[in-house]
CHARMM-style PDB file with segment names, atoms N, HN, CA, C and O in Angstrom:
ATOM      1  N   UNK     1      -3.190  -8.839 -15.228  1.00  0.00      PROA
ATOM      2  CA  UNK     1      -3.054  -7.633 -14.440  1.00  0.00      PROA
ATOM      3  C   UNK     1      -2.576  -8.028 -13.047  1.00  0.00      PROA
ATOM      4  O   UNK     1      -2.920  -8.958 -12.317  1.00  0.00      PROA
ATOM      5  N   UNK     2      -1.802  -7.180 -12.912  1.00  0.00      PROA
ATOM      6  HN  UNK     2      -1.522  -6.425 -13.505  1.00  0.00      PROA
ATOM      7  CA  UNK     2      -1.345  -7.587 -11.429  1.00  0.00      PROA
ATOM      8  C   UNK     2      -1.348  -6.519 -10.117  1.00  0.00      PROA
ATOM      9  O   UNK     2      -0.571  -5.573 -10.247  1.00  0.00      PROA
ATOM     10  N   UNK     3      -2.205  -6.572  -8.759  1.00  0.00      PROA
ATOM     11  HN  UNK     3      -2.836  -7.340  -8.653  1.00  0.00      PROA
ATOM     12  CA  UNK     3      -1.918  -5.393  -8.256  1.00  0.00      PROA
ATOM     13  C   UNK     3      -1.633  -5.774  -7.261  1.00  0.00      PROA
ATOM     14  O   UNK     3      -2.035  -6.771  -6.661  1.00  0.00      PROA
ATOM     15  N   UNK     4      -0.493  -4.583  -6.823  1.00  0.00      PROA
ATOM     16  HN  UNK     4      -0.167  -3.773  -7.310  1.00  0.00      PROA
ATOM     17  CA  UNK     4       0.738  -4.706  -5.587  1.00  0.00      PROA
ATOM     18  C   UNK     4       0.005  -3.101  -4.548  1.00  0.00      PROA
ATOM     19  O   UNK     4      -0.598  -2.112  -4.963  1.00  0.00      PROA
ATOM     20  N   UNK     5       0.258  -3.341  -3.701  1.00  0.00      PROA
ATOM     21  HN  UNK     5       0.748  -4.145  -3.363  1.00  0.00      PROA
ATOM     22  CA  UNK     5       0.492  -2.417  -2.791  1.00  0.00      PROA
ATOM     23  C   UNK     5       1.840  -1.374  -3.090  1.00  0.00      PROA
ATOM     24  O   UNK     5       3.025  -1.684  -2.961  1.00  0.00      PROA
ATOM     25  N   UNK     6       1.155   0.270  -3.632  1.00  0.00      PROA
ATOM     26  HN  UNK     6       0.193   0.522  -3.736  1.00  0.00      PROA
ATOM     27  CA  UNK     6       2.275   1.310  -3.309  1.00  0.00      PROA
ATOM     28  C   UNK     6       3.553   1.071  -2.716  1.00  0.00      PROA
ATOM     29  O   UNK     6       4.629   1.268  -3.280  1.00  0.00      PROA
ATOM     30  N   UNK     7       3.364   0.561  -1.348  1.00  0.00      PROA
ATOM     31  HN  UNK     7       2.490   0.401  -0.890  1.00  0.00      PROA
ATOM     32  CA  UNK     7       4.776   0.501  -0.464  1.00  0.00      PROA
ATOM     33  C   UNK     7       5.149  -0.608  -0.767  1.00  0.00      PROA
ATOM     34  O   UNK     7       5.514  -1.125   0.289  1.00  0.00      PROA
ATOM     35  N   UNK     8       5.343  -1.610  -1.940  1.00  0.00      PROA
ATOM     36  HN  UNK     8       5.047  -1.190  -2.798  1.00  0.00      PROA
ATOM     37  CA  UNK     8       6.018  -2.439  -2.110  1.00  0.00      PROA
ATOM     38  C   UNK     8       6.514  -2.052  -3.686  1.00  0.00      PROA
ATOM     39  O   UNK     8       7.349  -2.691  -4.327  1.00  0.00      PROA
ATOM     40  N   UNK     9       5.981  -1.164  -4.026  1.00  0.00      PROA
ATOM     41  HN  UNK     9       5.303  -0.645  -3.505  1.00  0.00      PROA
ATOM     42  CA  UNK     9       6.877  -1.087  -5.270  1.00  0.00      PROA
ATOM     43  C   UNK     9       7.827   0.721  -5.417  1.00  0.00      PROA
ATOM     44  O   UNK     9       8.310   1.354  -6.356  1.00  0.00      PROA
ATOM     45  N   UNK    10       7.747   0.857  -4.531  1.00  0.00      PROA
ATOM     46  HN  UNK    10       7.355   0.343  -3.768  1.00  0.00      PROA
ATOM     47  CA  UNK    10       7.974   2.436  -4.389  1.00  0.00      PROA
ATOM     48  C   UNK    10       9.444   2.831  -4.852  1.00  0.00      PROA
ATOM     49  O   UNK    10       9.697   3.909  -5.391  1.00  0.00      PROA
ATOM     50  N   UNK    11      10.267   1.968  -4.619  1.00  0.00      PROA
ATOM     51  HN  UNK    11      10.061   1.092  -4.181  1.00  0.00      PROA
ATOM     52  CA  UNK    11      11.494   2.261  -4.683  1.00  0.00      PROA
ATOM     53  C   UNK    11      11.795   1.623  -6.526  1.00  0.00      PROA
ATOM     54  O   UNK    11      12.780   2.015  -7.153  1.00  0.00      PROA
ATOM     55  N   UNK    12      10.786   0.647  -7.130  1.00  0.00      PROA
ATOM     56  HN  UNK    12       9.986   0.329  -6.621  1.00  0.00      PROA
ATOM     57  CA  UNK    12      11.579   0.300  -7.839  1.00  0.00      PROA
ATOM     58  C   UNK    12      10.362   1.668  -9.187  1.00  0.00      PROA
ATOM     59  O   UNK    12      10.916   1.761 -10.283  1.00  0.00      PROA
ATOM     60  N   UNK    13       9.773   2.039  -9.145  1.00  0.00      PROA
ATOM     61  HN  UNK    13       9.324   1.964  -8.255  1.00  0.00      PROA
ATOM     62  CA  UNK    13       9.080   2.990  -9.344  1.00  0.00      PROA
ATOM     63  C   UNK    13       9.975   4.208  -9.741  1.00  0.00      PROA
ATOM     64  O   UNK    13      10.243   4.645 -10.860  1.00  0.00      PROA
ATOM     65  N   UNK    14      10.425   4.703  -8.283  1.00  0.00      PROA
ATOM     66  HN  UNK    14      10.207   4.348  -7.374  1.00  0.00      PROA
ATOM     67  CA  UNK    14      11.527   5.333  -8.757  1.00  0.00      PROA
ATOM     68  C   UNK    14      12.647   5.365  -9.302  1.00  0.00      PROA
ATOM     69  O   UNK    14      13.456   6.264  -9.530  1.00  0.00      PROA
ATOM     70  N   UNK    15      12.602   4.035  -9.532  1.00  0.00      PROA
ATOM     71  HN  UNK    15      11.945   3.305  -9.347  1.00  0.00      PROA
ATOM     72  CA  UNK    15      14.256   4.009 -10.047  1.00  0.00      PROA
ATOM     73  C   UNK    15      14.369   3.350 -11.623  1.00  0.00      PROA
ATOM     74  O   UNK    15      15.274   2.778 -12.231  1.00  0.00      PROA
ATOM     75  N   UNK    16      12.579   3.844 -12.045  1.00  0.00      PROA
ATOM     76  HN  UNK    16      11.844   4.308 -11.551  1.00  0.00      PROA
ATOM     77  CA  UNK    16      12.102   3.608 -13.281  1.00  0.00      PROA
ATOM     78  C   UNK    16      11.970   2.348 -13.865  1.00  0.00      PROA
ATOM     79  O   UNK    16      11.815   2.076 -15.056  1.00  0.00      PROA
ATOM     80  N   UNK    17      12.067   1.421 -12.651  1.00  0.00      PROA
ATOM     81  HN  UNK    17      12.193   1.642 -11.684  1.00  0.00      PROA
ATOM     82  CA  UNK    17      12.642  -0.518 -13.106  1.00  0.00      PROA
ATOM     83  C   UNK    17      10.684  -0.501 -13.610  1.00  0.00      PROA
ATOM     84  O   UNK    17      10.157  -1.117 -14.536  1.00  0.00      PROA
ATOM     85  N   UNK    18      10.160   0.250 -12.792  1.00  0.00      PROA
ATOM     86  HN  UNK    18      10.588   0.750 -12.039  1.00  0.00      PROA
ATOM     87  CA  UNK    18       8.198  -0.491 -12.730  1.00  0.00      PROA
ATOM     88  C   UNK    18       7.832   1.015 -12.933  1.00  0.00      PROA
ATOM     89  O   UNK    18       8.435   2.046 -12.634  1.00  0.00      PROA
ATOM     90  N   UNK    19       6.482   0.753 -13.624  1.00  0.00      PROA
ATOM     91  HN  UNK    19       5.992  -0.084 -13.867  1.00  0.00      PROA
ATOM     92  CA  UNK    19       5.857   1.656 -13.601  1.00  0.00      PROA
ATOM     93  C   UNK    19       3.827   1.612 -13.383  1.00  0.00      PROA
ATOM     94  O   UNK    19       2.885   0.993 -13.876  1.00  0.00      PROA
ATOM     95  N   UNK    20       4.025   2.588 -12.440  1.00  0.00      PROA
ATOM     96  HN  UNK    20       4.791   3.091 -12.040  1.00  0.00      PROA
ATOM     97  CA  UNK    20       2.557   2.440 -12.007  1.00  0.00      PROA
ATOM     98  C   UNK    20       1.459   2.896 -13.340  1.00  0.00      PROA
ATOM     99  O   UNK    20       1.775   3.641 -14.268  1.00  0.00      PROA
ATOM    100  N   UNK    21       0.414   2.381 -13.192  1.00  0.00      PROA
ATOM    101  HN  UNK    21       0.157   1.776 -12.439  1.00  0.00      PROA
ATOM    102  CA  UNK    21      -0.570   2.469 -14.132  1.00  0.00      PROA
ATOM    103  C   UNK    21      -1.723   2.733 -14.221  1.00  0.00      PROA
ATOM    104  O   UNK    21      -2.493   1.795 -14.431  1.00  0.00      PROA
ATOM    105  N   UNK    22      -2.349   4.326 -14.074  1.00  0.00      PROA
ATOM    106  HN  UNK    22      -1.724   5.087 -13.904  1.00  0.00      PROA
ATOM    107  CA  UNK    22      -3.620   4.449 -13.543  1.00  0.00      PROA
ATOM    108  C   UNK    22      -4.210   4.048 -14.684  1.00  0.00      PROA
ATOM    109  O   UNK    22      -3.738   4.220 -15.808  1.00  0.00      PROA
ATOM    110  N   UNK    23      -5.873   3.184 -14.265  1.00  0.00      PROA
ATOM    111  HN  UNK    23      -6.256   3.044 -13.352  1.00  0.00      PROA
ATOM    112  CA  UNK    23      -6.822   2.868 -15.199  1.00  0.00      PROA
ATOM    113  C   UNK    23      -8.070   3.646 -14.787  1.00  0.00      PROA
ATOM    114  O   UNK    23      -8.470   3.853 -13.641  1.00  0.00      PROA
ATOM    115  N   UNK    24      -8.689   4.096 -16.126  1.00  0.00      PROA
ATOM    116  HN  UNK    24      -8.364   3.928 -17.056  1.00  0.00      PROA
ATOM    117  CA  UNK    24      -9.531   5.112 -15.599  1.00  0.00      PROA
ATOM    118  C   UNK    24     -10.865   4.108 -15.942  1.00  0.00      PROA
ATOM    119  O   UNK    24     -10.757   3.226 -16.794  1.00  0.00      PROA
ATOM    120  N   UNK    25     -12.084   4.322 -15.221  1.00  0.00      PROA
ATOM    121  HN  UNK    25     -12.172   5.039 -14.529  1.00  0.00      PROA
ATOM    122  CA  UNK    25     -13.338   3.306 -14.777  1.00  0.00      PROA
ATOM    123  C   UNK    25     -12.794   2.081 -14.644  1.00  0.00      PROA
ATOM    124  O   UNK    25     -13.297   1.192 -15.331  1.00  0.00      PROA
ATOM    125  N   UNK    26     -11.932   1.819 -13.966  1.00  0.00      PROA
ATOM    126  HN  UNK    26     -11.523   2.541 -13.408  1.00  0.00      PROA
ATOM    127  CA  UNK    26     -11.607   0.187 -12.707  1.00  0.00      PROA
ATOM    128  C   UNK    26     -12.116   0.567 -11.584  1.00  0.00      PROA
ATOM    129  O   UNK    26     -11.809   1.599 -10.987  1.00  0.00      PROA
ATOM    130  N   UNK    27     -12.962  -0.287 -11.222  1.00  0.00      PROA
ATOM    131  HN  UNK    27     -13.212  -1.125 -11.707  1.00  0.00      PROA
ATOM    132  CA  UNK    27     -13.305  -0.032  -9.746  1.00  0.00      PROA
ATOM    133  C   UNK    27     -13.242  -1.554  -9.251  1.00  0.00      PROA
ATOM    134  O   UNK    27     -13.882  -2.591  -9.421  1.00  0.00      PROA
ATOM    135  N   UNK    28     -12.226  -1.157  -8.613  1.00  0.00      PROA
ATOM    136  HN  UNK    28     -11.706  -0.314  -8.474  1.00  0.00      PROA
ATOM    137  CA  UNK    28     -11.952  -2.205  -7.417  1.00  0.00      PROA
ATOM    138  C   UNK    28     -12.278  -2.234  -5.953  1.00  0.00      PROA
ATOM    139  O   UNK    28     -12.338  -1.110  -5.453  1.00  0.00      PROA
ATOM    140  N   UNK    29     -12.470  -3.084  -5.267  1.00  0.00      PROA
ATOM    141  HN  UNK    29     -12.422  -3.996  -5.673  1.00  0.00      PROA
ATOM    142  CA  UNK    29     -12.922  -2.962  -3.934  1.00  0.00      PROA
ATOM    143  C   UNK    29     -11.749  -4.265  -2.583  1.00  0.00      PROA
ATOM    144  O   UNK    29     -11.777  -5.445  -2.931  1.00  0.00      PROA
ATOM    145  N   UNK    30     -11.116  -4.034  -1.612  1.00  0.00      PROA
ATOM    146  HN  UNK    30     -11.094  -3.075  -1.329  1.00  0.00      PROA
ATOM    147  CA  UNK    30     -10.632  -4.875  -1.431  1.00  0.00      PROA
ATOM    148  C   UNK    30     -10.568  -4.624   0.354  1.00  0.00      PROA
ATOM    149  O   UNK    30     -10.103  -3.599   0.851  1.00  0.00      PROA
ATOM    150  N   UNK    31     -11.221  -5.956   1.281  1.00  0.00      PROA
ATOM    151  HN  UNK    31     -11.599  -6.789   0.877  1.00  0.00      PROA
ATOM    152  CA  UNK    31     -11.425  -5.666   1.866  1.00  0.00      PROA
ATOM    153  C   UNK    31      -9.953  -6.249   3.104  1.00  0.00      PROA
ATOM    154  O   UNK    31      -9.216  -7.224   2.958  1.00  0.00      PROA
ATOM    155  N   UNK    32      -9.962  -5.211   4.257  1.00  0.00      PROA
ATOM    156  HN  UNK    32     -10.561  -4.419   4.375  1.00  0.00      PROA
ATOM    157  CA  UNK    32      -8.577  -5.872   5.194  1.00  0.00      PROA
ATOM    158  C   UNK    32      -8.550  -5.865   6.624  1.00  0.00      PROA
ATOM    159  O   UNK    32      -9.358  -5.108   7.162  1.00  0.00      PROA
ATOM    160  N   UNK    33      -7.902  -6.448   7.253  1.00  0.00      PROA
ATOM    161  HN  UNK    33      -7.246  -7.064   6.815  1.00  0.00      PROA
ATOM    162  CA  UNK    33      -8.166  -6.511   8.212  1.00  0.00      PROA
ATOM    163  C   UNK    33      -6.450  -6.441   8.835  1.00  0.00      PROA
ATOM    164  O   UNK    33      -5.640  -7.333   8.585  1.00  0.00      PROA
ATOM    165  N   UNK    34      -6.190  -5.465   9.497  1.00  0.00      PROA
ATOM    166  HN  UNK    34      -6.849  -4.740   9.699  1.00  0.00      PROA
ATOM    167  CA  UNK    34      -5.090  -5.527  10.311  1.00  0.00      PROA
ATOM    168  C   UNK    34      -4.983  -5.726  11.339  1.00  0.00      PROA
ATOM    169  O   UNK    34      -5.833  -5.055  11.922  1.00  0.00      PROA
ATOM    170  N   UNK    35      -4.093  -6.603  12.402  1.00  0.00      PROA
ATOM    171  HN  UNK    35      -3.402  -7.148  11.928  1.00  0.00      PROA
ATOM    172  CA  UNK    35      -4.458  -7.027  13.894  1.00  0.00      PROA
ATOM    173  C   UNK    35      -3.055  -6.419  14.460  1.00  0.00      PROA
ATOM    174  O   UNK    35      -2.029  -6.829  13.919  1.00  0.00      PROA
ATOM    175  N   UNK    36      -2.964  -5.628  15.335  1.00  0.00      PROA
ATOM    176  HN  UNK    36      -3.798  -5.295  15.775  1.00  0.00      PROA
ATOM    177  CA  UNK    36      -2.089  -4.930  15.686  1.00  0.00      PROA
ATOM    178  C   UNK    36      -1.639  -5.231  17.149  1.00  0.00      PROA
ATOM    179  O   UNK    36      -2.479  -4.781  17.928  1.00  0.00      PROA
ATOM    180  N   UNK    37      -0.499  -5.899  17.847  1.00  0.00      PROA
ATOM    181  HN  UNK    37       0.183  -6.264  17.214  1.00  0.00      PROA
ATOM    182  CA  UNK    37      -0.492  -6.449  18.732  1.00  0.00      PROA
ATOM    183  C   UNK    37       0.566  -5.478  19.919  1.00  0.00      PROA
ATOM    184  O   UNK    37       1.731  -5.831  19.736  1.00  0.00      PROA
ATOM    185  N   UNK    38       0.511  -4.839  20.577  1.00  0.00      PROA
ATOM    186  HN  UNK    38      -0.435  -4.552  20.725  1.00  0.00      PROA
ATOM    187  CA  UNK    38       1.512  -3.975  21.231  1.00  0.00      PROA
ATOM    188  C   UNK    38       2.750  -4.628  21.897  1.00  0.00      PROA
ATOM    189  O   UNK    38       3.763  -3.957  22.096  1.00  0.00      PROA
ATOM    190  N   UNK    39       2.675  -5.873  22.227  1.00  0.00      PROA
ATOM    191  HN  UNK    39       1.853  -6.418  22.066  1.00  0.00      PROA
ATOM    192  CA  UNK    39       3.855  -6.836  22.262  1.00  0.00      PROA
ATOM    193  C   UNK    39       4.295  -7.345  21.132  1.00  0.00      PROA
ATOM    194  O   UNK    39       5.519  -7.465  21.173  1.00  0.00      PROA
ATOM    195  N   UNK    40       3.849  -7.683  20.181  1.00  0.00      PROA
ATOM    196  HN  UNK    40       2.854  -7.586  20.147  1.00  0.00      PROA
ATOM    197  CA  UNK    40       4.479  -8.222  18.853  1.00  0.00      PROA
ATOM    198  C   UNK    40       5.495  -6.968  17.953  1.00  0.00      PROA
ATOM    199  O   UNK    40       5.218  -5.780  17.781  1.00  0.00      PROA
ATOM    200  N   UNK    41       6.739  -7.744  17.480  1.00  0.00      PROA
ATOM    201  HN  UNK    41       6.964  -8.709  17.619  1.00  0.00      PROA
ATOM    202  CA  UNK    41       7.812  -6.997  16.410  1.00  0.00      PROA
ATOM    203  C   UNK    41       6.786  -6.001  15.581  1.00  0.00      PROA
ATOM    204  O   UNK    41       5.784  -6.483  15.053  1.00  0.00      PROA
ATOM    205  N   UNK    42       7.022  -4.878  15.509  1.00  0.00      PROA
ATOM    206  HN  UNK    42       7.837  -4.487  15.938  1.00  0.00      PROA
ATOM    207  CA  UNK    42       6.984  -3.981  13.785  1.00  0.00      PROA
ATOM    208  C   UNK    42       8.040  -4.117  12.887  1.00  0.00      PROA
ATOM    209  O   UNK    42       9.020  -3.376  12.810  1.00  0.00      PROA
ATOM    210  N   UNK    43       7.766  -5.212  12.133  1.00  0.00      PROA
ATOM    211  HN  UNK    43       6.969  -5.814  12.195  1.00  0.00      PROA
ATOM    212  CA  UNK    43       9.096  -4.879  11.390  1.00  0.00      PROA
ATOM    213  C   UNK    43       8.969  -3.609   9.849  1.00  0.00      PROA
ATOM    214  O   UNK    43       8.120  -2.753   9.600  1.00  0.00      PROA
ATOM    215  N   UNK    44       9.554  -3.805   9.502  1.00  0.00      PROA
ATOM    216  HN  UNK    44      10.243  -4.500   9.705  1.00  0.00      PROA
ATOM    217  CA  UNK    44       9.729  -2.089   8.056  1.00  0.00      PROA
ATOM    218  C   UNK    44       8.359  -2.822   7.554  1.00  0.00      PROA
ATOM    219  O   UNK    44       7.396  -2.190   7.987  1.00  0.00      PROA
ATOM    220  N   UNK    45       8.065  -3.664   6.977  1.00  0.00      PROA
ATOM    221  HN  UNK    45       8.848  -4.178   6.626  1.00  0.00      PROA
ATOM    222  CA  UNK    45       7.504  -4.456   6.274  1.00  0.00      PROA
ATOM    223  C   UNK    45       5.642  -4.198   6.532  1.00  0.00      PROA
ATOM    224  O   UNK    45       4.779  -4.303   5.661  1.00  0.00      PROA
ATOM    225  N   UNK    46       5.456  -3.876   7.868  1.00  0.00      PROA
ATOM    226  HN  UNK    46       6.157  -3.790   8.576  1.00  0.00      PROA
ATOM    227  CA  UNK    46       4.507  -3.989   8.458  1.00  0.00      PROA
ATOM    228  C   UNK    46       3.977  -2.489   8.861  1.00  0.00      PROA
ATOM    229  O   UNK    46       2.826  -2.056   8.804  1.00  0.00      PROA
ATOM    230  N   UNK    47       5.329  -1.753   9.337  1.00  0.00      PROA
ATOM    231  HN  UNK    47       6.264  -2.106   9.383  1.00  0.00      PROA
ATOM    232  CA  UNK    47       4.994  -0.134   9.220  1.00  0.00      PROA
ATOM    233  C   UNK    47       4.790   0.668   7.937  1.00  0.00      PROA
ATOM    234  O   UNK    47       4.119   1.700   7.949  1.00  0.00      PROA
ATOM    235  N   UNK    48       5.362   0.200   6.835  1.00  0.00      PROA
ATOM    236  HN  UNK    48       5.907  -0.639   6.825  1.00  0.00      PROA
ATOM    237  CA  UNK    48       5.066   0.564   5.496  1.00  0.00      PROA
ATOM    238  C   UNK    48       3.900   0.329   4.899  1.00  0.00      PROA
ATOM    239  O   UNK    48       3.473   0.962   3.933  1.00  0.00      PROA
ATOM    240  N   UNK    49       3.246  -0.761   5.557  1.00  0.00      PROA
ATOM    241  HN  UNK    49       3.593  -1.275   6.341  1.00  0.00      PROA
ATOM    242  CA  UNK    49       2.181  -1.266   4.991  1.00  0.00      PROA
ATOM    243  C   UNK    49       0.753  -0.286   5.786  1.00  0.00      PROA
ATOM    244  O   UNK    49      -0.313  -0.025   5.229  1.00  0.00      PROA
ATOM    245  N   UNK    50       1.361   0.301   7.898  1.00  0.00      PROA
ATOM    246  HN  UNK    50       2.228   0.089   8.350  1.00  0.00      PROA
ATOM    247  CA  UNK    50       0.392   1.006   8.546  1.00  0.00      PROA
ATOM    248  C   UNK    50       0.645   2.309   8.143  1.00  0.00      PROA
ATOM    249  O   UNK    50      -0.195   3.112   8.549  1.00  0.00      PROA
ATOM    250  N   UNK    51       1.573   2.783   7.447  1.00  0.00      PROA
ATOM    251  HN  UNK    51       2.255   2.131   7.117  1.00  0.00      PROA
ATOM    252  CA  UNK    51       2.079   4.195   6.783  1.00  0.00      PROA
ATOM    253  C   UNK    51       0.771   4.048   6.174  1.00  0.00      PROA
ATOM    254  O   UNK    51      -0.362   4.184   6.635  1.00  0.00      PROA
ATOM    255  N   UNK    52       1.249   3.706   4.916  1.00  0.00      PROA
ATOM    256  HN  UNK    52       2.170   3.595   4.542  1.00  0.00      PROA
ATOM    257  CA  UNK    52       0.240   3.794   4.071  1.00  0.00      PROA
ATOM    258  C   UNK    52      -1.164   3.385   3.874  1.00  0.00      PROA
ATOM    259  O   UNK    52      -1.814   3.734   2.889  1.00  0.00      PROA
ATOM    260  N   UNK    53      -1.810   2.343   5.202  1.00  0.00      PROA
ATOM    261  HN  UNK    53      -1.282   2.059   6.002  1.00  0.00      PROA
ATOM    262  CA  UNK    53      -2.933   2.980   5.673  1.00  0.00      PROA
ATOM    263  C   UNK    53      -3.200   4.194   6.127  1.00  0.00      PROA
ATOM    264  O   UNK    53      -4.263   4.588   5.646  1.00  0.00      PROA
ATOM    265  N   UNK    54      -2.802   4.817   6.704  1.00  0.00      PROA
ATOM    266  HN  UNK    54      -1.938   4.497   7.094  1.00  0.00      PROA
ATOM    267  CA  UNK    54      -2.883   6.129   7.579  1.00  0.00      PROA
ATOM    268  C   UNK    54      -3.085   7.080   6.058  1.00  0.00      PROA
ATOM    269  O   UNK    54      -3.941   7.907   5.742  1.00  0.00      PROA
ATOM    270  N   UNK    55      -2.130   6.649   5.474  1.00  0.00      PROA
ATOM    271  HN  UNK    55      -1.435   5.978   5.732  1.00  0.00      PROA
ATOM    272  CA  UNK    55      -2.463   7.929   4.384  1.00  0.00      PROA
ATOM    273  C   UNK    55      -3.199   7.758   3.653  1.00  0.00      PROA
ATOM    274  O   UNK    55      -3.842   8.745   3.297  1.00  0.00      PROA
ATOM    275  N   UNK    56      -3.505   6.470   3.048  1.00  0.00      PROA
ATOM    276  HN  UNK    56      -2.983   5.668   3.338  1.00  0.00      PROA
ATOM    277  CA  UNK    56      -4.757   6.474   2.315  1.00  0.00      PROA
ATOM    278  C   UNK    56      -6.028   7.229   2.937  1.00  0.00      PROA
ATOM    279  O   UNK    56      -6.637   8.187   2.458  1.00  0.00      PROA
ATOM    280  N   UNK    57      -6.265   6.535   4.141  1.00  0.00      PROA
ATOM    281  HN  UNK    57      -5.771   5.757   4.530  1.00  0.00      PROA
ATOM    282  CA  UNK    57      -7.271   7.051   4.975  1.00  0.00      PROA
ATOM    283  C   UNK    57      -7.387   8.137   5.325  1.00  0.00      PROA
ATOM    284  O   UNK    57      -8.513   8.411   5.741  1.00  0.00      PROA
ATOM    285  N   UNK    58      -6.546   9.045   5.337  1.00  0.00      PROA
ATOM    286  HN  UNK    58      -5.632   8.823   4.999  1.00  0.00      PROA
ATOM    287  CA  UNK    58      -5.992  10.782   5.115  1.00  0.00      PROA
ATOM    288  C   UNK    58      -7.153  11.446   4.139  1.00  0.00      PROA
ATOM    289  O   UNK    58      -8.033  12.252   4.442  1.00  0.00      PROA
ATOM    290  N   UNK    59      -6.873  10.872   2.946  1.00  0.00      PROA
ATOM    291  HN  UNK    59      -6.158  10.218   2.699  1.00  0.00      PROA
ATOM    292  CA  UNK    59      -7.672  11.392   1.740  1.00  0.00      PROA
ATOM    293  C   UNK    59      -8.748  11.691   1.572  1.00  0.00      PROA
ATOM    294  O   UNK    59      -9.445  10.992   2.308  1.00  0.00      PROA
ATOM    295  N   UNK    60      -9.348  12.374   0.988  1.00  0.00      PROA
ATOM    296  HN  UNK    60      -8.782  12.942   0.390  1.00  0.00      PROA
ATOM    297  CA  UNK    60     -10.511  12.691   0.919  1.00  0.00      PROA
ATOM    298  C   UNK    60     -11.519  11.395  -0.759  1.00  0.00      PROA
ATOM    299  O   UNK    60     -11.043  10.848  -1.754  1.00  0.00      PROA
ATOM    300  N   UNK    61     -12.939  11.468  -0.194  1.00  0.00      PROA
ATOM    301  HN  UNK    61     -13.325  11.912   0.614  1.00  0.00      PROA
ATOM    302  CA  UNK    61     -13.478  10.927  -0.497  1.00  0.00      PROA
ATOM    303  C   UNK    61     -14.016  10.986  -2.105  1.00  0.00      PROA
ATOM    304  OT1 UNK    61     -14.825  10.155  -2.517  1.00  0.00      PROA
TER     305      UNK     61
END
């Protein structure tokens, strides 16, 4: 089993190359830590990754 982060497979998802796979009773837990530096680059790579914190964290419980 292999698990990727949403914003890294999004495009190939759509373009039917991958396909996501909900499993029903997996419970996973995974813990992170982001360090966010106001002088340091954002590159796509890194905003895709704070996108989709923001939206996870959006969701309801």
């Amino acid at each position: 089993m292999t698990v990727l982060p949403l914003y890294t497979v999004k495009k190939s998802i759509h373009e039917k190359s991958l396909a996501a796979v909900r499993v029903e009773d997996c419970k996973m837990s995974q813990f992170r830590q982001v360090i966010y530096h106001k002088n340091k680059v954002l590159t796509p790579q890194i905003q895709g990754m704070l996108d989709t914190i923001v939206e996870v964290a959006k969701r309801p419980f």
